[in-house]
MIDOSE-1310 file (N, C-alpha, C; in nm, 2 decimals, decimal comma, always signed):
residues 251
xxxx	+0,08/-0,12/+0,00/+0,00/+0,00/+0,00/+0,09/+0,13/+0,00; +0,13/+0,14/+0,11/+0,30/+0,24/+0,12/+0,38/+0,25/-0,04; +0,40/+0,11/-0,13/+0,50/+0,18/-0,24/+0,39/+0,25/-0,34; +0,22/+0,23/-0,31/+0,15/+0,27/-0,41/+0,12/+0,44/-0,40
xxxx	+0,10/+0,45/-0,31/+0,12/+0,62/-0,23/+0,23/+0,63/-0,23; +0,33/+0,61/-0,27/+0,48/+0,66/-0,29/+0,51/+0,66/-0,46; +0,39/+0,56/-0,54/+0,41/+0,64/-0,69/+0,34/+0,72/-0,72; +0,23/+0,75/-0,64/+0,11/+0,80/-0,67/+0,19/+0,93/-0,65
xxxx	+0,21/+0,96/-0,53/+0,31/+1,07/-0,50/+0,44/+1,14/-0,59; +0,50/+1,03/-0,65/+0,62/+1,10/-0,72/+0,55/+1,09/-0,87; +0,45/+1,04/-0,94/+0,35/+1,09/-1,04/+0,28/+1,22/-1,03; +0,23/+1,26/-0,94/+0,17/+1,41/-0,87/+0,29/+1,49/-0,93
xxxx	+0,41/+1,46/-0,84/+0,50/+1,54/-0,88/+0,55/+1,59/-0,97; +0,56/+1,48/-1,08/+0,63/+1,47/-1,18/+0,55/+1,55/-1,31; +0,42/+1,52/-1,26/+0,27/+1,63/-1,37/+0,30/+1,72/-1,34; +0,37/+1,81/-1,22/+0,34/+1,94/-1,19/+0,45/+1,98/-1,22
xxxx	+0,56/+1,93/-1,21/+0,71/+1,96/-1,28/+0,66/+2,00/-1,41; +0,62/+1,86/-1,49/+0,64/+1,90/-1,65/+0,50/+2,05/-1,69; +0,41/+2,02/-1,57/+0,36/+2,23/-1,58/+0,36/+2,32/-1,60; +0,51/+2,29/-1,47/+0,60/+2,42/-1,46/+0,66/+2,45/-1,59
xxxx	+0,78/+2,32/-1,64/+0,91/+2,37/-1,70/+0,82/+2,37/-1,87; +0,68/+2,31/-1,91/+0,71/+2,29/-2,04/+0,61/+2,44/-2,06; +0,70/+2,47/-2,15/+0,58/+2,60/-2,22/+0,44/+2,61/-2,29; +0,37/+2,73/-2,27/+0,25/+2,73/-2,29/+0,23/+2,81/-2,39
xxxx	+0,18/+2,79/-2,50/+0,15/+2,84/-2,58/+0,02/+2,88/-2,61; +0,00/+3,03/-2,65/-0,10/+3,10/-2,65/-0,09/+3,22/-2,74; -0,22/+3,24/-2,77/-0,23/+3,36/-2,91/-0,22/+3,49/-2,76; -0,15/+3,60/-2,83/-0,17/+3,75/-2,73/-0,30/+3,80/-2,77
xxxx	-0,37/+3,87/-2,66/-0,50/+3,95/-2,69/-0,47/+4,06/-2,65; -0,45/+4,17/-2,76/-0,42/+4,31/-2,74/-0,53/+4,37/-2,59; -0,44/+4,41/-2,47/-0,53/+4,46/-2,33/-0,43/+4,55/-2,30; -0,48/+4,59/-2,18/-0,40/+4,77/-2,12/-0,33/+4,67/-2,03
xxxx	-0,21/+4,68/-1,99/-0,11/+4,65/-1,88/-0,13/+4,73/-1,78; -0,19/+4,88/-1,78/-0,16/+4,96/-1,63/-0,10/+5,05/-1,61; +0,04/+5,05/-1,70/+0,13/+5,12/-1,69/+0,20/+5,20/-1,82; +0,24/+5,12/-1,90/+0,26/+5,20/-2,03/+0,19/+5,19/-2,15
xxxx	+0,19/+5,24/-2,24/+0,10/+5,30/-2,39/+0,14/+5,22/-2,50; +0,09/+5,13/-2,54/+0,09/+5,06/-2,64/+0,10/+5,16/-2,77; +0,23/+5,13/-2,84/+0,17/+5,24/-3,00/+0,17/+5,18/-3,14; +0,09/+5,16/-3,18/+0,04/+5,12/-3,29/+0,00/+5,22/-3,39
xxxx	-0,07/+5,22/-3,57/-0,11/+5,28/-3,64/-0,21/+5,25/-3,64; -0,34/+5,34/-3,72/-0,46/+5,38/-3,70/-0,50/+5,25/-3,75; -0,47/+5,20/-3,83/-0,51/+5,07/-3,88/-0,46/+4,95/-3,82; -0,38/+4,95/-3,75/-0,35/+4,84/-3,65/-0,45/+4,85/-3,51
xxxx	-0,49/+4,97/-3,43/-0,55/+4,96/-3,37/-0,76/+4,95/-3,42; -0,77/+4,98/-3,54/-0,90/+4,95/-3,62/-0,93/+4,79/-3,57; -0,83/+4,77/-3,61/-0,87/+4,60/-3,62/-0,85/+4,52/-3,53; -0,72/+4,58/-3,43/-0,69/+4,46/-3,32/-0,77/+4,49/-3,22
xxxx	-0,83/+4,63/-3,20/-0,93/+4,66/-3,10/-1,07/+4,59/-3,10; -1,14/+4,57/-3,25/-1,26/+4,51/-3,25/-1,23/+4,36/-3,21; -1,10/+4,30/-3,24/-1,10/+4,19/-3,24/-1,08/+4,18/-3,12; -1,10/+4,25/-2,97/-1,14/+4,22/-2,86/-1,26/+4,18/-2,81
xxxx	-1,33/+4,21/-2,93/-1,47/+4,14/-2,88/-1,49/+4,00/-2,96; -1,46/+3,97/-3,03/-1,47/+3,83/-3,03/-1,35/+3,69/-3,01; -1,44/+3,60/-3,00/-1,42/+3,46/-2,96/-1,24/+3,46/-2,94; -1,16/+3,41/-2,82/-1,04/+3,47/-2,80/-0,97/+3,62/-2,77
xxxx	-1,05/+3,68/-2,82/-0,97/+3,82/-2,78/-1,00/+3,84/-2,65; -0,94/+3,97/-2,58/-0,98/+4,00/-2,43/-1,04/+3,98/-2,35; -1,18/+4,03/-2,44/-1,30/+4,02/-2,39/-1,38/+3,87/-2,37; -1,29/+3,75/-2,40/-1,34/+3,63/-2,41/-1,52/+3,60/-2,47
xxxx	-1,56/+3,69/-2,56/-1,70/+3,70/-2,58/-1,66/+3,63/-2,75; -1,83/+3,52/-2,74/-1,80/+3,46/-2,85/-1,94/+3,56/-2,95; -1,88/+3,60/-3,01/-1,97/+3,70/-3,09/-1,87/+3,79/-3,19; -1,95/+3,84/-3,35/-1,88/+3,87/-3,44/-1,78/+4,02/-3,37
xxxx	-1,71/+3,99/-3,47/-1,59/+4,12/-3,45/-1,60/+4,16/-3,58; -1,69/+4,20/-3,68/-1,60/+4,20/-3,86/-1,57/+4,37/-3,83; -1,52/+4,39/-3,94/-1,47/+4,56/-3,96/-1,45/+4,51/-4,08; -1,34/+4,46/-4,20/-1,40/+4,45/-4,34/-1,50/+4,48/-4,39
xxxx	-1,57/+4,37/-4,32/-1,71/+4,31/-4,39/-1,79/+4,40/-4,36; -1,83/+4,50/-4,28/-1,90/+4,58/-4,23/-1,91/+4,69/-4,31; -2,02/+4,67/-4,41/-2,01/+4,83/-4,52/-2,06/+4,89/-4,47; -1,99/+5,00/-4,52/-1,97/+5,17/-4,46/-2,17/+5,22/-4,41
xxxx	-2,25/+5,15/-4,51/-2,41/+5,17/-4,51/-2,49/+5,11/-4,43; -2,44/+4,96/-4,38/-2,52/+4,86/-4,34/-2,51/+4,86/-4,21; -2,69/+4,92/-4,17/-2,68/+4,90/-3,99/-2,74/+4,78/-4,02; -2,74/+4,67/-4,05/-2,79/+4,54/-4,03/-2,74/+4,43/-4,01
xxxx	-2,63/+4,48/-3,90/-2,51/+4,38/-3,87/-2,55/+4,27/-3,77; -2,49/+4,16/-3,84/-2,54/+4,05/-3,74/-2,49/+4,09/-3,57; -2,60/+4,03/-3,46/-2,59/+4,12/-3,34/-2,60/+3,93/-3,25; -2,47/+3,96/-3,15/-2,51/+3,83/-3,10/-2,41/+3,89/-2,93
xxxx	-2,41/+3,95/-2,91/-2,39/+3,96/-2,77/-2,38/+4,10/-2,70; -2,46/+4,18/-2,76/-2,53/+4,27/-2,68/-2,41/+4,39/-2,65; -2,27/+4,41/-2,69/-2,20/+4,46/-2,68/-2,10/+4,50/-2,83; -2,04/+4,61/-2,80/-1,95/+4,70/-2,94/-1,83/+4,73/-2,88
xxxx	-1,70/+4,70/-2,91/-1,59/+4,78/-2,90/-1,53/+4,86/-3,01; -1,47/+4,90/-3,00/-1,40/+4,96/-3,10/-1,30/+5,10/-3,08; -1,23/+5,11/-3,18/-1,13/+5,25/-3,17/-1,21/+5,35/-3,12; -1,17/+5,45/-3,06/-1,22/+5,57/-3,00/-1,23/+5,65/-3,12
xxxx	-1,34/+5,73/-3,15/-1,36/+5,82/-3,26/-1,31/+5,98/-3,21; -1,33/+6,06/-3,30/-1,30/+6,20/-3,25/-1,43/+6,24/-3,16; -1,52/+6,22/-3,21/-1,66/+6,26/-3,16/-1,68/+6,20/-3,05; -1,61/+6,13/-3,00/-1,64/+6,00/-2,87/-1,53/+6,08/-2,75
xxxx	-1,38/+6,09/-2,81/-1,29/+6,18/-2,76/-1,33/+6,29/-2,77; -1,37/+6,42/-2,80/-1,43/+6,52/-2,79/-1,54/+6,55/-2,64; -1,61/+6,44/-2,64/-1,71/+6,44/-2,58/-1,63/+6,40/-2,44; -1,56/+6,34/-2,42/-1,52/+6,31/-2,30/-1,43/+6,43/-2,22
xxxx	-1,38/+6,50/-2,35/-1,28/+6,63/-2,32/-1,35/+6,76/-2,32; -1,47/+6,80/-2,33/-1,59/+6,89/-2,31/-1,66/+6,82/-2,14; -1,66/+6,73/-2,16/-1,68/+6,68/-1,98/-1,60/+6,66/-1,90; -1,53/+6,73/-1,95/-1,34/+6,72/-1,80/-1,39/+6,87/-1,76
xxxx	-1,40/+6,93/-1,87/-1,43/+7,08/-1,81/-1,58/+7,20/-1,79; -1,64/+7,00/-1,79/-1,78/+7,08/-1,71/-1,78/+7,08/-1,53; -1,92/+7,08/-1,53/-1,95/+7,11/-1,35/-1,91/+6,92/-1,32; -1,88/+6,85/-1,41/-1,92/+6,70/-1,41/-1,80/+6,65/-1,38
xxxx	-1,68/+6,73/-1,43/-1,53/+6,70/-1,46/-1,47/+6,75/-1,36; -1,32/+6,79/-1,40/-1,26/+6,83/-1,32/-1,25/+6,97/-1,31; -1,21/+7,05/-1,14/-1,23/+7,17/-1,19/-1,11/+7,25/-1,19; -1,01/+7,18/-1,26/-0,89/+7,26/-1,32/-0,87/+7,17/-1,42
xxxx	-0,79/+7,22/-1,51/-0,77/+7,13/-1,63/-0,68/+7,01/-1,60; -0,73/+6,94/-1,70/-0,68/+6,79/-1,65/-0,51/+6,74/-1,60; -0,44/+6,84/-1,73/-0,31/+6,82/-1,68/-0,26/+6,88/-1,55; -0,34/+6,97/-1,46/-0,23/+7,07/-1,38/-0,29/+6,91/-1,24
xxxx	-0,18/+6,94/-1,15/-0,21/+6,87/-1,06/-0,16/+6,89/-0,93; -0,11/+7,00/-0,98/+0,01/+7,10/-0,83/-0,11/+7,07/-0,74; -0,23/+7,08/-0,75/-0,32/+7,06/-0,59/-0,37/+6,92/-0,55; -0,28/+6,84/-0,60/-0,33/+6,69/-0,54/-0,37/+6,61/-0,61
xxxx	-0,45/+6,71/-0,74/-0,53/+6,60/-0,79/-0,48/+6,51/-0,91; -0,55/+6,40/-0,96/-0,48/+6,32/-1,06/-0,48/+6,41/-1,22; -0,45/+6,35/-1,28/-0,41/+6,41/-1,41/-0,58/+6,30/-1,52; -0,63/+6,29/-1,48/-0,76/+6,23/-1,47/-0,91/+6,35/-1,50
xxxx	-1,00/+6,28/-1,65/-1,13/+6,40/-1,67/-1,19/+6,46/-1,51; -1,18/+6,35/-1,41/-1,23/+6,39/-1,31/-1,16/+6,47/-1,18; -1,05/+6,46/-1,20/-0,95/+6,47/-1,12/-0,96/+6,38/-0,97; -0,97/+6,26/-0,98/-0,95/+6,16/-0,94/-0,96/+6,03/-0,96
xxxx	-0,96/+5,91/-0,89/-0,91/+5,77/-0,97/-1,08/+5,74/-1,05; -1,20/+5,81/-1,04/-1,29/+5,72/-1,10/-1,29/+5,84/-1,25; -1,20/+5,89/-1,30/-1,20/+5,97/-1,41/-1,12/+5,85/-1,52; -1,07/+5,89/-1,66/-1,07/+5,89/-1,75/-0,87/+5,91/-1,76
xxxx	-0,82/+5,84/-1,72/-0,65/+5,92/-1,71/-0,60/+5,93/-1,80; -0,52/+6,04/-1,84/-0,48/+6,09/-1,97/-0,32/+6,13/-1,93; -0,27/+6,06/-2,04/-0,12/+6,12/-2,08/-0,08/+6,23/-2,22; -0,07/+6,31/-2,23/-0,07/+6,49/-2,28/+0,07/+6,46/-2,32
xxxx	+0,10/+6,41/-2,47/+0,20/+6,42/-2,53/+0,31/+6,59/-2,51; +0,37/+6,59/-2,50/+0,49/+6,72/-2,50/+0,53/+6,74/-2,61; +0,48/+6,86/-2,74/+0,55/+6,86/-2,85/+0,68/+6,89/-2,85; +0,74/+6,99/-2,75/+0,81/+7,07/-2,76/+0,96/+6,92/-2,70
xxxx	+0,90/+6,90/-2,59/+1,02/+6,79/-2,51/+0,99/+6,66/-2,59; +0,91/+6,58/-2,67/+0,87/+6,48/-2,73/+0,86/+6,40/-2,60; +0,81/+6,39/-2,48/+0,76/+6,35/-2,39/+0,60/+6,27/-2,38; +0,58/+6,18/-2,31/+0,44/+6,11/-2,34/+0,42/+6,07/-2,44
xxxx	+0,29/+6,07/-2,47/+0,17/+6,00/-2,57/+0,11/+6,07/-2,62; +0,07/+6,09/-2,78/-0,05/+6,15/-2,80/-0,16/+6,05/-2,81; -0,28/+6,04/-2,92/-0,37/+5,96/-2,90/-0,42/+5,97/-3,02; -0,40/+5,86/-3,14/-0,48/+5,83/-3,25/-0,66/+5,85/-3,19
xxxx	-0,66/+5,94/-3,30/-0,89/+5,88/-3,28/-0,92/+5,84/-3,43; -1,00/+5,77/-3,43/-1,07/+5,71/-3,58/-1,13/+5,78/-3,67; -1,04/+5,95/-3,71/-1,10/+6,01/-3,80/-1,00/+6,03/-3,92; -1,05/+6,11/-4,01/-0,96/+6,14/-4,14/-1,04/+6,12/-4,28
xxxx	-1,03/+6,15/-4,36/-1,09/+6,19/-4,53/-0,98/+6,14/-4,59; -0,98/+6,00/-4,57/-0,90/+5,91/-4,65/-0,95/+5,85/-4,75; -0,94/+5,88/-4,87/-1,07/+5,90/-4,97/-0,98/+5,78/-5,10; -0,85/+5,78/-5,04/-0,76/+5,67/-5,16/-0,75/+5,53/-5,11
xxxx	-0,80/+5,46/-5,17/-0,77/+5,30/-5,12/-0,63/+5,24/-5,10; -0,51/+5,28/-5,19/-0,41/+5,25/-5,17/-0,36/+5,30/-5,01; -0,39/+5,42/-4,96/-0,35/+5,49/-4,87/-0,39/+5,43/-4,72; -0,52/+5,39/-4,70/-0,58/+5,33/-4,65/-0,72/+5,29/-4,62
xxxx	-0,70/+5,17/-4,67/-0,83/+5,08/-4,72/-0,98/+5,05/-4,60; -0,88/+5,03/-4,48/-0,96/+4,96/-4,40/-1,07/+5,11/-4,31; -0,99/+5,22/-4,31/-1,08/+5,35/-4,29/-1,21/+5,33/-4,38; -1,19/+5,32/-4,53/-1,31/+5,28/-4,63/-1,40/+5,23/-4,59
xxxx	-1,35/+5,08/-4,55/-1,44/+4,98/-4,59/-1,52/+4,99/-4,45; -1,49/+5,05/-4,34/-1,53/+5,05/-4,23/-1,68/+5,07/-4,24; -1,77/+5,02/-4,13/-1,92/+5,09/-4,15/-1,90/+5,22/-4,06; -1,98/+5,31/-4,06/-1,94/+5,41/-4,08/-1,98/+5,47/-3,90
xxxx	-2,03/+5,35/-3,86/-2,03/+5,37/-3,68/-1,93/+5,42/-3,59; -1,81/+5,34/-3,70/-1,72/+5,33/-3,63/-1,53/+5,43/-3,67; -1,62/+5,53/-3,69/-1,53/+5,62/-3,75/-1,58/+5,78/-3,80; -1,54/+5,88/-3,78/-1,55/+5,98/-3,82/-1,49/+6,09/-3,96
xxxx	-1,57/+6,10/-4,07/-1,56/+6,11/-4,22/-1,57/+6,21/-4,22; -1,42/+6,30/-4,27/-1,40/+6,42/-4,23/-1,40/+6,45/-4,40; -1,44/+6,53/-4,47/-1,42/+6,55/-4,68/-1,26/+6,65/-4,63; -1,19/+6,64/-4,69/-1,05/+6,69/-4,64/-0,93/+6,71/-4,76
xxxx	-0,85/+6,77/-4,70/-0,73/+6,79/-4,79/-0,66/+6,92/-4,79; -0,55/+6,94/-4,84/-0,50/+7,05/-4,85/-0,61/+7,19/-4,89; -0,66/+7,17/-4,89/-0,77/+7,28/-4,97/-0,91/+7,27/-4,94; -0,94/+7,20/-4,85/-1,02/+7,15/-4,76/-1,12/+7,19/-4,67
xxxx	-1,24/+7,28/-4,64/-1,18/+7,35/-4,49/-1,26/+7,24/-4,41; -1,23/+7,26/-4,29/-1,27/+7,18/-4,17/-1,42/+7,21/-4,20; -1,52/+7,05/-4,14/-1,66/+7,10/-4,14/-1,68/+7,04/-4,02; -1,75/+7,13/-3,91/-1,82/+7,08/-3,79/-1,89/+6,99/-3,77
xxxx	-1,82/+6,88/-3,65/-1,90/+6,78/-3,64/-1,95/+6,82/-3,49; -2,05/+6,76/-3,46/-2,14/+6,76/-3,31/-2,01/+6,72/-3,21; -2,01/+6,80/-3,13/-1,92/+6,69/-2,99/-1,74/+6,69/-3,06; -1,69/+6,71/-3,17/-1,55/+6,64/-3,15/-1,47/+6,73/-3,09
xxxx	-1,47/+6,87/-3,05/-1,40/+6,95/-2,98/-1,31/+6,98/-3,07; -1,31/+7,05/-3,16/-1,19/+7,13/-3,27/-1,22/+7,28/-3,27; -1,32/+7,33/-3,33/-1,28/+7,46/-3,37/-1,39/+7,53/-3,21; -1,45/+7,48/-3,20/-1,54/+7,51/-3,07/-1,47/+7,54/-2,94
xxxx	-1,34/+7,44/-2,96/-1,25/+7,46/-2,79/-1,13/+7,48/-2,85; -1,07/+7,49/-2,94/-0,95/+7,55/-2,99/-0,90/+7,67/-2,88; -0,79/+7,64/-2,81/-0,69/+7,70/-2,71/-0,74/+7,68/-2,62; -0,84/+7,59/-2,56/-0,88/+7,56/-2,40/-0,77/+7,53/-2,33
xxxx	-0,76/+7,54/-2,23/-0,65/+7,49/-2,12/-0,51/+7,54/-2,15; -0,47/+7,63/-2,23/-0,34/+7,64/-2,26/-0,32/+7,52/-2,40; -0,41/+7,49/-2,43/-0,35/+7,37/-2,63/-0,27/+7,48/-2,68; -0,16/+7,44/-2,73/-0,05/+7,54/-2,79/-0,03/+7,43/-2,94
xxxx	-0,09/+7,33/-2,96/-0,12/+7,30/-3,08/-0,26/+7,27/-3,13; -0,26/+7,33/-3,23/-0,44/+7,27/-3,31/-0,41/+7,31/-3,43; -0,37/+7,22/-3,52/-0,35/+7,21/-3,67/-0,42/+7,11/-3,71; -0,55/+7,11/-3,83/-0,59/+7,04/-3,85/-0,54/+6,93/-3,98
xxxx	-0,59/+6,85/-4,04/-0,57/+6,73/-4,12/-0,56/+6,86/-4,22; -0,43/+6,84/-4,30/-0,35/+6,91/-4,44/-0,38/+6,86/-4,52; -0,33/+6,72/-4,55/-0,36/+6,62/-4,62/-0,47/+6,48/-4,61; -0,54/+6,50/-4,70/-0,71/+6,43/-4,66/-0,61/+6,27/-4,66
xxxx	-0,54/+6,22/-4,79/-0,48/+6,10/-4,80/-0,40/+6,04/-4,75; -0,37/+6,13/-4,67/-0,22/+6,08/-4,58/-0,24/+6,07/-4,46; -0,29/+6,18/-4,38/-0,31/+6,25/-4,25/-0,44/+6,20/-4,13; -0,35/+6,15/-4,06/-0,47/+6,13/-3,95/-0,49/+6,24/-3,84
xxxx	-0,55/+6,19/-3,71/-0,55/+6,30/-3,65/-0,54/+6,24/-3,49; -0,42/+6,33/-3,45/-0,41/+6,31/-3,31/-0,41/+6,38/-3,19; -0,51/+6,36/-3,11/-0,54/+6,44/-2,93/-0,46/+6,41/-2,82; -0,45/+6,50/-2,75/-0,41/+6,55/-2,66/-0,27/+6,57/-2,68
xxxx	-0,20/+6,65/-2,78/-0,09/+6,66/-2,90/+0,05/+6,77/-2,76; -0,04/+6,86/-2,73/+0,02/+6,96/-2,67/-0,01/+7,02/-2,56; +0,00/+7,06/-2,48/-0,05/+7,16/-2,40/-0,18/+7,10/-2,33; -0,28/+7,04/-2,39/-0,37/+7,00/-2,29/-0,49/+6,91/-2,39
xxxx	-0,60/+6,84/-2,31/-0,65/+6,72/-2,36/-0,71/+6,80/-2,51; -0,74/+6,96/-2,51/-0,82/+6,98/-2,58/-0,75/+7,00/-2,79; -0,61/+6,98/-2,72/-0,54/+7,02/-2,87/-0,54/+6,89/-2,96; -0,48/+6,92/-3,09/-0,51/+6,86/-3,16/-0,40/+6,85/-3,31
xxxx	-0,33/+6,77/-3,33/-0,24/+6,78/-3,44/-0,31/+6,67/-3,59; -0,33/+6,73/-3,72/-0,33/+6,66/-3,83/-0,21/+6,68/-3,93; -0,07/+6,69/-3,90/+0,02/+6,73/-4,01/+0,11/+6,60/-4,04; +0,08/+6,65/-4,18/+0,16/+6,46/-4,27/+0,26/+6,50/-4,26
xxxx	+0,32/+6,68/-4,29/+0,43/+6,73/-4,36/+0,53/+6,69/-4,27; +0,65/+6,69/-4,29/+0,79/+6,71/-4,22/+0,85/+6,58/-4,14; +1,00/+6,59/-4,09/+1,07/+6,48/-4,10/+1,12/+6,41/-4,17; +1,15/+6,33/-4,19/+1,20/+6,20/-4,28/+1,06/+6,13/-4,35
xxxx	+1,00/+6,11/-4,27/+0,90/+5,98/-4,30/+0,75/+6,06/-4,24; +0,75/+6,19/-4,28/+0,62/+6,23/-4,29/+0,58/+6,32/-4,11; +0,50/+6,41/-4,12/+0,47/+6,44/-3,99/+0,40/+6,33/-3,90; +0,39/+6,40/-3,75/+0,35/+6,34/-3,68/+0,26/+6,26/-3,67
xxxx	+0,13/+6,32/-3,76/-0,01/+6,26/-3,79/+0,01/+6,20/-3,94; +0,08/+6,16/-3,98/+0,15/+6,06/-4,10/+0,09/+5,93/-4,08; -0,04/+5,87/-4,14/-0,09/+5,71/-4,09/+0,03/+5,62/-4,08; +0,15/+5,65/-4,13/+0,20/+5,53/-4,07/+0,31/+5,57/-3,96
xxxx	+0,25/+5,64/-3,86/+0,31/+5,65/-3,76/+0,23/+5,63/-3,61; +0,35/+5,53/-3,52/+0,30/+5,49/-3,45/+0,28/+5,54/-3,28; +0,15/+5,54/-3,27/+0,09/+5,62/-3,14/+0,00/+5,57/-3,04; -0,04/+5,62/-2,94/-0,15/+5,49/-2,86/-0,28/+5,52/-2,92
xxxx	-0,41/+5,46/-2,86/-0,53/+5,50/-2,86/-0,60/+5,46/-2,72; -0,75/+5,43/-2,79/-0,81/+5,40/-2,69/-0,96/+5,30/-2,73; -0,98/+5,18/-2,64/-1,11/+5,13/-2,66/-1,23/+5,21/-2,64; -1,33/+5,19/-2,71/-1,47/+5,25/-2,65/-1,56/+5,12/-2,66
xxxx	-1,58/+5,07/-2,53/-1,74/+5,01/-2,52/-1,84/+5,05/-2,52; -1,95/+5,02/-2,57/-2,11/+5,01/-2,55/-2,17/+4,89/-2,56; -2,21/+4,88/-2,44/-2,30/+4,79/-2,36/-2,44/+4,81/-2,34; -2,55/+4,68/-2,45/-2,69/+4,75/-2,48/-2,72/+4,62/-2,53
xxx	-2,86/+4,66/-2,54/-2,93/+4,52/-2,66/-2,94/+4,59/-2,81; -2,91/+4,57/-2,89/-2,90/+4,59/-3,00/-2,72/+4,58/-3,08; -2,69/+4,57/-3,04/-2,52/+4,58/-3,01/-2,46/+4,44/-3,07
């Protein structure tokens, strides 16, 4: 009985050794760590973000994820779990940076924090925390949002094909002018908080557009031009963003 509980025992062992030492292999599901800023291109975060909502991604939810397939016209998307992620739009970011500086928000601007408080829409932990790229010291993060008047396929395709929920369709270009959208915070809050940048999208085919660029959540850089390899808002340059959930029946 004794040598049988003595294999039984060094069998136990020996399963939990080969646990330990043999490797596990696993697909990565793009998630926030906590700590630092993932940076990717506007089209890398399009697609790896939706693919949080289905089957394996983050969100372990088995339900479609398309963004291809999803034409720009069709709200008649198959619906199977009651929930939407996706890239942050300008109009989604806008809206949340017009509520930092209501009665709702914080009551100093989000970056100053000499009086204790977080650098957060609310000025504290149940706010929205934001990292305020430094043009000047190239310090921080800025923040891709899902807009731009990318109107060439070769330049980028997946803006196109997108349905149109999930993105912000700016008609654009060198010659261009900006046309107001509800909520995105451009020409409405242009210089709030000290923003010492607000240049908008130059080039409709090149140019994306990126917040909280300068000086504070409310600024805003779209320039392809300059550098080696294109300005800062150049789509193929790499910067963080952000998920947006909605949680609903229809979804």
């Amino acid at each position: 009985m004794k040598s049988k509980e003595k294999l039984l025992t060094t069998l136990i062992g020996t399963i939990l050794l080969l646990a330990i030492l043999i490797p596990i292999k696993s697909n990565a599901a793009l998630q926030a760590n906590g700590s630092t800023s993932t940076q990717k291109t506007i089209s890398q975060w399009m697609s790896e973000i939706r693919e949080m909502e289905s089957l394996g991604g983050t969100l372990g939810l088995d339900g479609h994820a398309l963004l291809y397939q999803e034409l720009e016209n069709d709200d008649n998307l198959p619906v199977s779990n009651n929930l939407d992620i996706h890239m942050q739009k300008n109009t989604e970011y806008g809206a949340m940076a017009i509520l930092s500086s209501s009665s709702y928000g914080k009551s100093t601007p989000v970056h100053e924090t000499s009086d204790g408080s977080l650098s957060t829409t609310t000025g504290n932990k149940s706010g929205v925390y934001m990292n305020i790229y430094n043009y000047n010291q190239k310090e921080k993060v800025a923040e891709w949002v899902c807009a731009g008047s990318f109107d060439y396929d070769n330049f980028f395709p997946l803006f196109k094909k997108a349905n149109h929920k999930y993105k912000d369709y700016y008609k654009g270009g060198s010659d261009v002018p900006y046309v107001y959208r509800i909520g995105d915070a451009i020409t409405e809050t242009k210089g709030w908080h000290g923003s010492t940048k607000s240049n908008w999208m130059n080039y409709g085919h090149t140019s994306g557009l990126l917040r909280a660029y300068s000086g504070s959540i409310f600024s805003y850089e779209g320039s392809s031009r300059g550098y080696t390899n294109g300005g800062d808002a150049d789509l193929r340059r790499l910067w963080a963003s952000r998920a947006v959930v909605v949680v609903g029946n229809g979804f």
